[in-house]
C-alpha positions as CSV (number, residue, x, y, z in Angstrom):
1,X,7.8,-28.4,-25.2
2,X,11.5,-27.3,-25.0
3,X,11.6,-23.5,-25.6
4,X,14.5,-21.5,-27.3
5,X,15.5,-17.6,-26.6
6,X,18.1,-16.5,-29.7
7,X,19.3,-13.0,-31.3
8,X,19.9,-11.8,-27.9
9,X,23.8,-11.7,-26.5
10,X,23.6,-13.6,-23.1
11,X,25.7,-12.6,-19.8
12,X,26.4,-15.7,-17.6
13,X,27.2,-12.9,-14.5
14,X,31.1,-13.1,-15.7
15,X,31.2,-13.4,-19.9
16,X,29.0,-12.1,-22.6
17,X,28.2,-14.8,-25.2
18,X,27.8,-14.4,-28.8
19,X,26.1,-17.0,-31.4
20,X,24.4,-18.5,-27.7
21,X,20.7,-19.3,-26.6
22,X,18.9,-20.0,-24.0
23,X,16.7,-23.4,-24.3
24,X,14.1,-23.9,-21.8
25,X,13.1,-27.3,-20.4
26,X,10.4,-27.9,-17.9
27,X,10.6,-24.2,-16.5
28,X,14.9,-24.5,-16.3
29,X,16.9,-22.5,-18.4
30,X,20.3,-23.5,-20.0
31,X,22.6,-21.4,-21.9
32,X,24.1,-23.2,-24.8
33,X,25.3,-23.0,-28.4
34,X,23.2,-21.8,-31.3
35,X,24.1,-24.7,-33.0
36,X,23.4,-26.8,-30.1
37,X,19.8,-26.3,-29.9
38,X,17.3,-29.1,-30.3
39,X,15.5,-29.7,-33.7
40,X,12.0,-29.8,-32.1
41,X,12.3,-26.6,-30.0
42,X,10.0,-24.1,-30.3
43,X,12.4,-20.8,-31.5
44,X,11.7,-17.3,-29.7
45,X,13.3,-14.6,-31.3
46,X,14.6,-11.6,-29.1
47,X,15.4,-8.8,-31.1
48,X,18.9,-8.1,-29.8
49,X,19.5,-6.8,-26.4
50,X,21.0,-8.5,-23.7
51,X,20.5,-11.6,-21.4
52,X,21.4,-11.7,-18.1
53,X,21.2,-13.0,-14.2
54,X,19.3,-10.7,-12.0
55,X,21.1,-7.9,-10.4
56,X,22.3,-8.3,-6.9
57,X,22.4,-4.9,-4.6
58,X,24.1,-4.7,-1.3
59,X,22.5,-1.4,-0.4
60,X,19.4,-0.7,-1.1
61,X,17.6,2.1,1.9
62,X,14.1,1.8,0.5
63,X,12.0,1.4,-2.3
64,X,8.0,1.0,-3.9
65,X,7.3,4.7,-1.6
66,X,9.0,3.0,2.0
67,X,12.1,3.2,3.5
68,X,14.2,0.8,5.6
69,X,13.6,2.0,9.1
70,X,12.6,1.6,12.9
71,X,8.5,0.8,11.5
72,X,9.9,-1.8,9.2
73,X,8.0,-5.0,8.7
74,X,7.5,-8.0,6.6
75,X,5.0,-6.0,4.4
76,X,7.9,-3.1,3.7
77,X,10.1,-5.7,2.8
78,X,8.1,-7.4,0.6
79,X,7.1,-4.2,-1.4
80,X,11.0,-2.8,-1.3
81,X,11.8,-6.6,-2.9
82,X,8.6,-6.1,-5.6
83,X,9.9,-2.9,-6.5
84,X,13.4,-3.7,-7.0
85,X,12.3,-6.7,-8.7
86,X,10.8,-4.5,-11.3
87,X,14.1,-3.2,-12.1
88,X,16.2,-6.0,-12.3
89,X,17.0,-7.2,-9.0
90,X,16.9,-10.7,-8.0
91,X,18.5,-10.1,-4.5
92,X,19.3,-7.2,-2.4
93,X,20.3,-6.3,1.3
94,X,17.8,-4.0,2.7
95,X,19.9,-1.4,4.6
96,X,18.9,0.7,8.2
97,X,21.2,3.9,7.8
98,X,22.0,5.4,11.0
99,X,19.4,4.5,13.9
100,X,18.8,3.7,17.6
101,X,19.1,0.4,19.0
102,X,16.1,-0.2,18.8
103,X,15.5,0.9,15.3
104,X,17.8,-1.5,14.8
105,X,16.5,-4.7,16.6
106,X,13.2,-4.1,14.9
107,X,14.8,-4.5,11.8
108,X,16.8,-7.4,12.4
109,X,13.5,-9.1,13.6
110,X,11.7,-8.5,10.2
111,X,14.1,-9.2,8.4
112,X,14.7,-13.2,10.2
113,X,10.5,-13.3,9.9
114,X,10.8,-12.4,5.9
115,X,13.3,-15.0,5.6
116,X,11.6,-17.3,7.2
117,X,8.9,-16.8,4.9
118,X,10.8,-16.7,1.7
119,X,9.9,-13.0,1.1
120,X,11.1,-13.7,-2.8
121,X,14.6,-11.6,-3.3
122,X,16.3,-10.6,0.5
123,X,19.5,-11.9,0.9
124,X,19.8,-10.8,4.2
125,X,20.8,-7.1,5.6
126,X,22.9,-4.0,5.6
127,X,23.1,-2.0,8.3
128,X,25.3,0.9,7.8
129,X,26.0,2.6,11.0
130,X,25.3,3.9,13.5
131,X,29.0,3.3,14.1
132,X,30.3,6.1,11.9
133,X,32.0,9.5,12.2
134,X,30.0,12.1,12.5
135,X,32.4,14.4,10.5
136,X,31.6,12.4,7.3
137,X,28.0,11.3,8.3
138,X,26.6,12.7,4.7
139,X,22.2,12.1,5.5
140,X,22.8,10.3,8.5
141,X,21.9,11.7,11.7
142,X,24.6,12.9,13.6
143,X,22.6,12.9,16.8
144,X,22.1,8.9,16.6
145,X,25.8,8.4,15.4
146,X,28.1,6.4,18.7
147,X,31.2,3.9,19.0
148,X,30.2,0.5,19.2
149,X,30.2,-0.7,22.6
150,X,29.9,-4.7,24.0
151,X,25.7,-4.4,23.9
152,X,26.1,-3.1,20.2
153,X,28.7,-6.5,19.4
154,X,26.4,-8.3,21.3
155,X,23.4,-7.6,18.8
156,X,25.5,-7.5,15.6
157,X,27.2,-11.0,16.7
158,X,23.0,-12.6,17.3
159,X,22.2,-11.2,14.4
160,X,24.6,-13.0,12.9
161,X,23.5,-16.0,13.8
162,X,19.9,-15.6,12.9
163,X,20.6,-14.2,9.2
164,X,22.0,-15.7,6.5
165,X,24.1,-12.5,5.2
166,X,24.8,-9.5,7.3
167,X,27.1,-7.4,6.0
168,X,27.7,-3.9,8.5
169,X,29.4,-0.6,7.9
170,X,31.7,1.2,10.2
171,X,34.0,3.8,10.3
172,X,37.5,3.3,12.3
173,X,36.7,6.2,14.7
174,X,34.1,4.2,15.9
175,X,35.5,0.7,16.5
176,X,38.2,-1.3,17.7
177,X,40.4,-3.6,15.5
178,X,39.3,-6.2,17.9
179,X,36.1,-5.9,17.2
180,X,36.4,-5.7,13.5
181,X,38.2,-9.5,13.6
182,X,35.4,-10.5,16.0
183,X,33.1,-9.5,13.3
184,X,34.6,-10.8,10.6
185,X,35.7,-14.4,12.4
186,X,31.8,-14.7,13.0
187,X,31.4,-14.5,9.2
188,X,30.3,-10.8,9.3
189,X,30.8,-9.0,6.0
190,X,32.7,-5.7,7.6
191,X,32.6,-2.6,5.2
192,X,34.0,0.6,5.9
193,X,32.5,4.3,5.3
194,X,31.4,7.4,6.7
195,X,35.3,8.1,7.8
196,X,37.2,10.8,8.1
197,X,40.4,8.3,8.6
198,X,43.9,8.9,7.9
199,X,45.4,5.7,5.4
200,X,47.1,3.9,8.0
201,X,44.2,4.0,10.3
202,X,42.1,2.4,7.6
203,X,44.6,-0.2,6.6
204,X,44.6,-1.4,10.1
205,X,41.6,-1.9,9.5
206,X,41.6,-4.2,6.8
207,X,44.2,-5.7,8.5
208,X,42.0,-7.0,11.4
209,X,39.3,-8.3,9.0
210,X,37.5,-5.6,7.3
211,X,36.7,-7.1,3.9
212,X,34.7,-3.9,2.1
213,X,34.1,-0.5,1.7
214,X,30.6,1.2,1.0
215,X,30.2,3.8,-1.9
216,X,33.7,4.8,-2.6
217,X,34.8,8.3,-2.8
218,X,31.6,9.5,-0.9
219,X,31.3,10.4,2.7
220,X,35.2,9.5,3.4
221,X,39.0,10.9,3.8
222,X,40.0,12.0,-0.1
223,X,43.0,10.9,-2.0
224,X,45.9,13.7,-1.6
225,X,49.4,14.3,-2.9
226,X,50.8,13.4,0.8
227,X,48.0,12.1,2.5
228,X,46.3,9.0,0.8
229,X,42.9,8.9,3.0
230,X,40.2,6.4,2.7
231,X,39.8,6.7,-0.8
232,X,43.8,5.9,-1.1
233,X,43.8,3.1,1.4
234,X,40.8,1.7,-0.5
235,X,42.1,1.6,-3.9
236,X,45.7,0.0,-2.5
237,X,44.2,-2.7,-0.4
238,X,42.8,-5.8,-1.7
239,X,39.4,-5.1,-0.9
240,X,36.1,-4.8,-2.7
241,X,34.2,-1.7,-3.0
242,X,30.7,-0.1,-3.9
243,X,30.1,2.3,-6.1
244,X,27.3,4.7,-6.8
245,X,27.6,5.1,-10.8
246,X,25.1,7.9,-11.7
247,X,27.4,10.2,-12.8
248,X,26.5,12.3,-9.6
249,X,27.8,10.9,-6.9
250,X,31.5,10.0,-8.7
251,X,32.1,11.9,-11.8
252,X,33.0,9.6,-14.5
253,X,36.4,10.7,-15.0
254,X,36.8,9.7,-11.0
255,X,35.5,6.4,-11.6
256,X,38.3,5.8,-14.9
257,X,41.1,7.0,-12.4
258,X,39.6,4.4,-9.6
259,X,39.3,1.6,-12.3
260,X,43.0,2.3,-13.0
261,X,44.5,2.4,-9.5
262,X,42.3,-0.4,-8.0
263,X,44.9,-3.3,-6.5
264,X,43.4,-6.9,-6.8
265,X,42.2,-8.8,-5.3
266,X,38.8,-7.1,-4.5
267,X,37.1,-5.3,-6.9
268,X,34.9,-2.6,-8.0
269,X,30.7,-3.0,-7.5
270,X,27.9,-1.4,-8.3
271,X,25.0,-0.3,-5.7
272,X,22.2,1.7,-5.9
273,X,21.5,3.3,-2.7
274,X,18.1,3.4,-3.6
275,X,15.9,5.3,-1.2
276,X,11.7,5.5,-1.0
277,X,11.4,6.5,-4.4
278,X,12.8,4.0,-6.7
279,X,10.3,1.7,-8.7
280,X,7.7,5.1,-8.1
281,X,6.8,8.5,-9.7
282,X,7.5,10.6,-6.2
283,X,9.2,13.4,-6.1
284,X,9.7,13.7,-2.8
285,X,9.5,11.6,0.5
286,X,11.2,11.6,4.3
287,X,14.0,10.3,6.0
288,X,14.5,10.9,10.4
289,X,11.8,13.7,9.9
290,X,13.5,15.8,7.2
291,X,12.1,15.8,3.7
292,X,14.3,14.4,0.7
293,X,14.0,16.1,-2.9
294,X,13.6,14.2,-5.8
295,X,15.2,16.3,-9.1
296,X,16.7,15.6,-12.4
297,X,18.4,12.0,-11.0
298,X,19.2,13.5,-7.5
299,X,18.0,13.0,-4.1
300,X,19.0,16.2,-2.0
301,X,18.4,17.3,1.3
302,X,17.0,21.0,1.8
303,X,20.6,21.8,2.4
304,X,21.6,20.5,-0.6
305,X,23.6,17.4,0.7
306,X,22.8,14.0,-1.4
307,X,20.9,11.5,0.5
308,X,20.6,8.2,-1.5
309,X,20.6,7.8,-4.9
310,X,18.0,7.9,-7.3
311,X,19.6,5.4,-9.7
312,X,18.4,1.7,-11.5
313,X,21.7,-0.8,-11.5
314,X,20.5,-1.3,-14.9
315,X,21.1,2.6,-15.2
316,X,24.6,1.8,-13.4
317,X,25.9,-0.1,-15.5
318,X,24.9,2.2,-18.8
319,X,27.3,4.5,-17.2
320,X,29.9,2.3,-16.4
321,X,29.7,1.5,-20.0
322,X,29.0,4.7,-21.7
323,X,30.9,7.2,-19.5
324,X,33.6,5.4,-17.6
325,X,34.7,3.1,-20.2
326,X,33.8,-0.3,-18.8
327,X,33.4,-2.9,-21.3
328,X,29.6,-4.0,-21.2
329,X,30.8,-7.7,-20.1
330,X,32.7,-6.3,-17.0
331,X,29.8,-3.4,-16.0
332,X,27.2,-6.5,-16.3
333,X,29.6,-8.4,-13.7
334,X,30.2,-5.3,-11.5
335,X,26.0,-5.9,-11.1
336,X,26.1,-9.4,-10.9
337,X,28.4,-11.7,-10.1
338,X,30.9,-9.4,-8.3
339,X,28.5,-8.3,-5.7
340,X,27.1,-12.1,-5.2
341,X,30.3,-13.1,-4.4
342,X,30.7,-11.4,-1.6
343,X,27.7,-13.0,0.3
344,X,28.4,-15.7,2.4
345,X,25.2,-17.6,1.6
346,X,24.1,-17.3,-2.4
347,X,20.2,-17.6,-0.9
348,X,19.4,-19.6,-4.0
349,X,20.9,-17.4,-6.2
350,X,23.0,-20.2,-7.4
351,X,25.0,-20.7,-10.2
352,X,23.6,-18.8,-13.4
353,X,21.1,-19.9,-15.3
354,X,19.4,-21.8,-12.1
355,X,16.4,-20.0,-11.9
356,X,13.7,-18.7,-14.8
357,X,12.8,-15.9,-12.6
358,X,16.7,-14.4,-11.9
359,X,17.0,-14.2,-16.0
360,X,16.3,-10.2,-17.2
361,X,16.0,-9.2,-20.7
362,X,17.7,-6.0,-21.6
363,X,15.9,-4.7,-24.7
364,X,18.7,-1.8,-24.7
365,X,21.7,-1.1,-22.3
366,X,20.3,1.1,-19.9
367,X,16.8,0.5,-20.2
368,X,15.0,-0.9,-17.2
369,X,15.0,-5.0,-17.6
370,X,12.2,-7.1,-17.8
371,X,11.8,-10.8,-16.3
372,X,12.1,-13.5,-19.0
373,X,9.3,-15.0,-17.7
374,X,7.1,-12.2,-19.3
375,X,8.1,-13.3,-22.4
376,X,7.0,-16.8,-22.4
């Protein structure tokens, strides 16, 4: 029997659709007309709310009480995914933060093994750093933090070839133009962050290849009256960014300014830079050996700097929408299709609606989604 979702609004990852189902044949999922549907379906009424492809997060530290780290295996990243999963996500790029090389290679090896066995929702991995400046290293260990030397393009450039998606941050300080177009010539997604740069240092940068920047504002050179930074080189090159919307980590206003600034191409997307405790109750958890605090939607060190976010990309785009001023349609995008595009290999996240499982139902902007399939 055909199957037919109505009185919902439904996002195809770039337009919100009005008067619009979703009629569901032999477990595939089509978005068509109201008026279009068959006479014989069976009608499931949704009682508003919103339809839309799973989210897609590029940085995502942890998750379901464990953290992307040196110890990770399949199991971690199958209970990070489950968790995430829970809150929307179809896909997401586990990210190491800051570690030793071979932190690092232990990674990279579970994360070829989980692929390998279809470990439902990783689209590959993030590894920001360890090639950062130490200046603007925010939670990351400054200890661990190094330039990237022929050994470390060496196991950036094999991991490359063994993952579908690896996307890598780096600060300037820390690496050579040359190797930034070696990276990005290999199909490496090259982000910058964690930079105390002066502008013309990071638009060299994009110059030679770099494609990206990692949570916008935070942990980089600000935007002066005579010294653009980062944050100024960022919003004049066509490049794409992340962005941590809580309403913590960027005020809103910020955000409105960045929206307005932002030169095209690339765009604006949202990431959670979820740590340990998202899809959990914890209130606290660690990270290198030093304990993170879980309070009122932040994640603080003892000293008080933020380490993560404690944030839902379904929560993300409420403030896009509510604080910022984003329409829904465009927030829903920043979440979606935006960050998707960026991968160089969809990993079966295809063209919306292809999969049952990658639809979420939105009962109310903000509130965590559930999978479609629930509701059959």
């Amino acid at each position: 029997m055909n199957i037919a979702f109505v009185g919902a609004r439904i996002h195809d990852g770039k337009t919100l659709h009005d008067d619009h189902a979703i009629l569901v044949s032999n477990s595939v999922p089509t978005l068509i007309r109201r008026a279009d549907i068959p006479s014989e379906c069976r009608i499931i009424p949704l009682d508003g709310g919103v339809v839309l492809p799973g989210f897609v997060d590029l940085q995502v530290n942890g998750g379901g009480g464990v953290m992307v780290d040196g110890t990770t295996s399949v199991a971690t990243l199958r209970t990070i995914a489950k968790a995430h999963a829970g809150l929307g996500v179809a896909g997401l790029l586990p990210t190491l933060i800051t570690d030793t090389p071979l932190a690092t290679a232990a990674v990279i090896d579970a994360v070829a093994v989980a692929l390998r066995e279809e470990v439902s929702g990783i689209l590959g991995l993030h590894l920001e750093g360890p090639h950062l400046d130490p200046r603007r290293k925010g939670a990351h260990d400054a200890a661990l933090i190094r330039p990237m030397d022929a050994d470390d393009l060496r196991q950036l450039l094999d991991a490359n070839e063994r993952l579908p998606n690896l996307k890598v941050t780096v600060a300037p300080e820390a690496v050579t133009c040359e190797q930034i177009t070696t990276l990005k010539d290999a199909g490496v997604l090259v982000s910058l962050g964690h930079s105390d740069c002066d502008y013309e240092t990071a638009m060299r940068s994009f110059d030679a290849g770099a494609t990206c920047a990692t949570h916008l504002f935070n942990a980089m050179s600000p935007l002066t009256s005579r010294t653009p930074g980062m944050v100024g080189a960022i919003l004049d090159a066509p490049v794409s960014a992340g962005v941590i919307a809580d309403g913590i980590h960027v005020h809103p206003a910020t955000l409105r300014t960045a929206l307005a600034a932002k030169r095209g191409p690339g765009e604006l997307f949202l990431v959670s830079d979820a740590m340990a405790c998202a899809g959990t109750s914890q209130r606290s958890f660690t990270l290198g050996g030093r304990e993170i605090r879980r309070h009122e939607g932040r994640l603080n060190l003892a000293d008080g700097t933020l380490a993560g976010a404690d944030l839902s990309l379904s929560r993300a785009v409420q403030v896009m929408a509510d604080q910022v001023g984003d329409s829904l349609e465009t927030a829903i995008a920043r979440a979606t299709s935006i960050p998707a595009a960026m991968l160089r290999s969809p990993m079966g996240l295809g063209k919306w609606p292809d999969r049952l499982t990658e639809l979420r139902y939105m009962a109310e902007l903000g509130a965590d989604p559930v999978g479609m399939e629930t509701l059959l």
